[in-house]
Backbone as CSV, one residue per row, in Angstrom:
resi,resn,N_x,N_y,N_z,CA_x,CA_y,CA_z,C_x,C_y,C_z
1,UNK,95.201,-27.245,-12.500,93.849,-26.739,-12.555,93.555,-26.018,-11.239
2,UNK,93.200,-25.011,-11.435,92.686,-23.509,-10.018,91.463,-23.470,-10.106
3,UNK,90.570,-24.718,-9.035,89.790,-24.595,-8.984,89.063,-23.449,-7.836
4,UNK,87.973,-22.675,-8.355,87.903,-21.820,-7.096,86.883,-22.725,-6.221
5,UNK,87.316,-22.144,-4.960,86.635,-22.437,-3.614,86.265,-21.627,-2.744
6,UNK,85.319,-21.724,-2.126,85.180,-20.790,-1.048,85.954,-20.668,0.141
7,UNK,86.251,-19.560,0.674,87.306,-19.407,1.783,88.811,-18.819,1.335
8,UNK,88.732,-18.846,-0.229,89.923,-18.417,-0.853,90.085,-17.468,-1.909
9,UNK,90.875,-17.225,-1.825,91.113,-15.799,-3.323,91.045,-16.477,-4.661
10,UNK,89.657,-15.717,-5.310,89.460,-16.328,-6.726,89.927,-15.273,-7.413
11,UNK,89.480,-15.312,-9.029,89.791,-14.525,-9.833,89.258,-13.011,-9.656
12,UNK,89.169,-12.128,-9.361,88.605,-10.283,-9.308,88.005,-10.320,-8.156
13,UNK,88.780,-11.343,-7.134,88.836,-11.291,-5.775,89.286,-11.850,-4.446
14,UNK,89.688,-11.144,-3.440,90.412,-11.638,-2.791,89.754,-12.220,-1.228
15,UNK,88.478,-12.080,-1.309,87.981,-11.745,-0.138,87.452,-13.521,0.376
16,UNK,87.131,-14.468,-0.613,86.982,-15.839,-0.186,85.203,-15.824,-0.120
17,UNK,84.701,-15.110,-0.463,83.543,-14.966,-0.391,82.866,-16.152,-0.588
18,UNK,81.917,-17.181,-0.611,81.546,-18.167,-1.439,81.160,-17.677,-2.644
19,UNK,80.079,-16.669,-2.970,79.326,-15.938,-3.977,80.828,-15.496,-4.899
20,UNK,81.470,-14.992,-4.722,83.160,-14.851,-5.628,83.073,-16.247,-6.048
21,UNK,83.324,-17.105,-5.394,83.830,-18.621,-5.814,82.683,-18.990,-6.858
22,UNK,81.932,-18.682,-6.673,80.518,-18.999,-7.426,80.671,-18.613,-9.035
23,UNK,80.916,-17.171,-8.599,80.904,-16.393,-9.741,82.271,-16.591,-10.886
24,UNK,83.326,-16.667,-9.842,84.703,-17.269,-11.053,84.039,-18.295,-11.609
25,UNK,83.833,-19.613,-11.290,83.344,-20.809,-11.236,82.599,-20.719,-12.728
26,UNK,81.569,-20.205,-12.415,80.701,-20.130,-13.753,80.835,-18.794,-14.462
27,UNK,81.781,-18.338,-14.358,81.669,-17.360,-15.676,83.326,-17.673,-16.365
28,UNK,83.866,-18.998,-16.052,84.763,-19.465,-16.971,84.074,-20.004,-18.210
29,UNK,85.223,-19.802,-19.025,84.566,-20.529,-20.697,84.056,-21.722,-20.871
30,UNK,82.869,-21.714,-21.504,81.942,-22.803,-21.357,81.290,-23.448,-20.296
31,UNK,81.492,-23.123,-19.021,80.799,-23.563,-18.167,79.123,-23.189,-17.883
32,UNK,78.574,-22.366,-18.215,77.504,-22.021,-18.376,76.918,-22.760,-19.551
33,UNK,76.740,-23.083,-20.569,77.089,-23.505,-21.983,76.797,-25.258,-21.475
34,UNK,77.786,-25.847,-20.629,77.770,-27.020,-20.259,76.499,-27.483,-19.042
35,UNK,76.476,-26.294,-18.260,75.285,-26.240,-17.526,73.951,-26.575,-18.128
36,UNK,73.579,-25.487,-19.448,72.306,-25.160,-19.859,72.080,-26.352,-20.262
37,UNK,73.078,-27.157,-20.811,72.850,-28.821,-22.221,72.476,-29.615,-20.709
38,UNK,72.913,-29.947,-19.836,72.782,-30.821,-18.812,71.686,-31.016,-18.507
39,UNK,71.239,-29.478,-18.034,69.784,-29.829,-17.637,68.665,-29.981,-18.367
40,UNK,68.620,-29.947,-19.513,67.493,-30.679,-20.415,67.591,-32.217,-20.195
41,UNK,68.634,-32.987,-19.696,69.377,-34.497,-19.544,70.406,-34.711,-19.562
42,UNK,71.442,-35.964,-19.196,72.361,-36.308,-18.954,72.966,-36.278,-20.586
43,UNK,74.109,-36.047,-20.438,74.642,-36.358,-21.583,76.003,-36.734,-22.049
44,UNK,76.674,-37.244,-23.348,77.654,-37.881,-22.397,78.720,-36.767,-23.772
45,UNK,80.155,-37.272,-23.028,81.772,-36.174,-23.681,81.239,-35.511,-24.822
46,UNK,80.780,-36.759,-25.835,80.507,-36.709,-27.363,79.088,-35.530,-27.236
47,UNK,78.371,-35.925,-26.561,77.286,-34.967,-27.110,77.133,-33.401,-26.496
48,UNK,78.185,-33.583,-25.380,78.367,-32.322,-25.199,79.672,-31.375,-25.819
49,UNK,80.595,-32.361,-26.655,81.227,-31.556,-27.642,80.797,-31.058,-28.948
50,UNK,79.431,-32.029,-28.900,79.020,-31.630,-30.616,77.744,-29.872,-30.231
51,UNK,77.106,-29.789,-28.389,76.396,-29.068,-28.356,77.181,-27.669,-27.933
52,UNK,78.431,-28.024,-27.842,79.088,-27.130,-27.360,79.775,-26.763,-28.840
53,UNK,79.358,-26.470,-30.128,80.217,-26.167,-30.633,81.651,-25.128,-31.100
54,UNK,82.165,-25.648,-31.468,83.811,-25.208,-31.406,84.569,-24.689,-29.710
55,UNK,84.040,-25.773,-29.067,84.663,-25.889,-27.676,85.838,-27.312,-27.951
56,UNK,87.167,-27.085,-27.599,88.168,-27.718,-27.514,87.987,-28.986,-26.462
57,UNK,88.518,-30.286,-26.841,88.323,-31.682,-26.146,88.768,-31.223,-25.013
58,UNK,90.171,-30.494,-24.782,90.788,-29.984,-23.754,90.077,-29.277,-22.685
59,UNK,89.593,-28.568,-23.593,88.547,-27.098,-22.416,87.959,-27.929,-21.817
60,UNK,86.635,-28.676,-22.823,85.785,-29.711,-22.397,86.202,-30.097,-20.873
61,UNK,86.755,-31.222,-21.419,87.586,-32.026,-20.402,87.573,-31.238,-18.911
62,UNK,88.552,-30.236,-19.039,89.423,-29.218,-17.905,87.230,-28.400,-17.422
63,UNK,86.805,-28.134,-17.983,85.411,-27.551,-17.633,84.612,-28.834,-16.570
64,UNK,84.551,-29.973,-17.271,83.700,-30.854,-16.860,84.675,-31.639,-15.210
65,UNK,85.636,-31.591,-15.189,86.335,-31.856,-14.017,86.301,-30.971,-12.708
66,UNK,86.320,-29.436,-13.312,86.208,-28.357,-12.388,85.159,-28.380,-12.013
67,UNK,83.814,-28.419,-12.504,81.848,-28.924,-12.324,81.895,-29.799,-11.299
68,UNK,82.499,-31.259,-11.739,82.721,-32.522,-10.897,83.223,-31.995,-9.606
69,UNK,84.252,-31.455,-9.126,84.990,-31.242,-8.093,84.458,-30.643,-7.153
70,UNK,83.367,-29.337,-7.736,83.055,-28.015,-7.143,81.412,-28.782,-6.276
71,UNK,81.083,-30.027,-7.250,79.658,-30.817,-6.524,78.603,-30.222,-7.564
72,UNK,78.639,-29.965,-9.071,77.593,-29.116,-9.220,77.273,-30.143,-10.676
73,UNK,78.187,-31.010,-11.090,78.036,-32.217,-11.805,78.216,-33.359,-11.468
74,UNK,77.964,-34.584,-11.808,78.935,-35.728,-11.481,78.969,-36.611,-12.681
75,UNK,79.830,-37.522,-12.617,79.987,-38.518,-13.674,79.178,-39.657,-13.108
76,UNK,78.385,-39.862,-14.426,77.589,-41.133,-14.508,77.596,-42.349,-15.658
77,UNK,77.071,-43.565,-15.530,77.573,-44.737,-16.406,77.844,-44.273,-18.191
78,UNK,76.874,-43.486,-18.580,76.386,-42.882,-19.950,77.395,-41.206,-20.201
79,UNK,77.233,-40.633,-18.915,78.112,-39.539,-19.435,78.325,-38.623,-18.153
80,UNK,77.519,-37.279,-18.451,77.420,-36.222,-17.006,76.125,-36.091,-16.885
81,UNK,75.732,-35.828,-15.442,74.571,-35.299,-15.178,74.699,-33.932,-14.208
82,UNK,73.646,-33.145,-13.558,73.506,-32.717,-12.692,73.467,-33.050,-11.386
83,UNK,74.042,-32.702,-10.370,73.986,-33.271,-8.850,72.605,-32.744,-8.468
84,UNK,72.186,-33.386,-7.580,70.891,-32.142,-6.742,71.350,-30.983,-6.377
85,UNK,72.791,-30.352,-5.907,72.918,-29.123,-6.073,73.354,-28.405,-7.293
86,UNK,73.543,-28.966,-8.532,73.290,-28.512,-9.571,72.453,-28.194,-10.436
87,UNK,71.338,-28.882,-9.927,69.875,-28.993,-10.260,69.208,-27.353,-9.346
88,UNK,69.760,-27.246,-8.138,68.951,-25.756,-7.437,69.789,-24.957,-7.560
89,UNK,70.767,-25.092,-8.282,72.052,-23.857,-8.585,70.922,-23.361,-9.984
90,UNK,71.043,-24.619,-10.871,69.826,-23.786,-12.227,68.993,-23.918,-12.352
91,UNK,67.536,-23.946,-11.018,66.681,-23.306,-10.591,66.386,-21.975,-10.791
92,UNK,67.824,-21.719,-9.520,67.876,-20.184,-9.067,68.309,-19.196,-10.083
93,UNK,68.935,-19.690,-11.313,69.006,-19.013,-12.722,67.591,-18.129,-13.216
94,UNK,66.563,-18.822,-13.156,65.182,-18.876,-13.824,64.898,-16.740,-13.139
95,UNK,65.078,-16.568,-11.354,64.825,-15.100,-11.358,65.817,-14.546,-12.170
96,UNK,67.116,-14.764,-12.210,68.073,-13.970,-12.756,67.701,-13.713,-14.423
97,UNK,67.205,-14.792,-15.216,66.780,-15.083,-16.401,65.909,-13.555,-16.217
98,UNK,64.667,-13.773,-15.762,63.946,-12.755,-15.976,64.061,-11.313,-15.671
99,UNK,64.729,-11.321,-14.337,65.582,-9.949,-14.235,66.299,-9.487,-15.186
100,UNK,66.845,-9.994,-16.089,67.685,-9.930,-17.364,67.413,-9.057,-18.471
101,UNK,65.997,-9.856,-18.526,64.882,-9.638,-19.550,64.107,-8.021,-19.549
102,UNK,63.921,-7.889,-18.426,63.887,-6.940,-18.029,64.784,-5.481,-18.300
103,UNK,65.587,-6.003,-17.486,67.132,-4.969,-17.558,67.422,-4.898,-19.217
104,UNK,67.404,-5.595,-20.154,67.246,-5.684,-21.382,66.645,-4.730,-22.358
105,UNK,65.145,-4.662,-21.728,64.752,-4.035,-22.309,65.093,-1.937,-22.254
106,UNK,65.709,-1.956,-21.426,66.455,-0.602,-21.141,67.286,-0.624,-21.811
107,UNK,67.646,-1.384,-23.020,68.912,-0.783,-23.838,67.941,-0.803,-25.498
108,UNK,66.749,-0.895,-25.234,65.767,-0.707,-26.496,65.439,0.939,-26.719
């Protein structure tokens, strides 16, 4: 498992940037997906395979370890939750959300 980090060459870059590390990080498959279910509440393997549908036990698995590692999930008695820096990582979603929305509407 290649987890990215900051200080090192991630995927469509070589430069170690943190913001690179960021960006490999969550724009792997399902990780965003696993983010959004979290923060409504904790939840545990099972209910995030049934909200994740047709996501593989495997992916699952290999997604929710890379989260754990990076500090942006952790494992708890019931299942996964958000860390406090996973909690102001999808905060800071909410401008991007609306910038989106925005930018969006330029393809109407």
């Amino acid at each position: 498992m290649n987890i990215p980090k900051p200080g090192k060459p991630v995927r469509g870059s070589k430069s170690g940037k943190p913001i690179m590390a960021l960006f490999d990080l969550l724009g792997r498959n399902w990780s965003m997906n696993i983010l959004w279910y979290l923060k409504e509440n904790q939840k545990s393997f099972s209910e995030l395979e049934k909200k994740c549908d047709g996501i593989s036990p495997t992916t699952l698995n290999t997604r929710l370890k890379e989260l754990q590692k990076t500090f942006i999930i952790e494992k708890v008695l019931d299942g996964y939750k958000l860390t406090g820096m996973g909690e102001e990582l999808f905060n800071l979603f909410n401008p991007l959300r609306e910038w989106s929305e925005k930018w969006s509407e330029k393809f109407n």
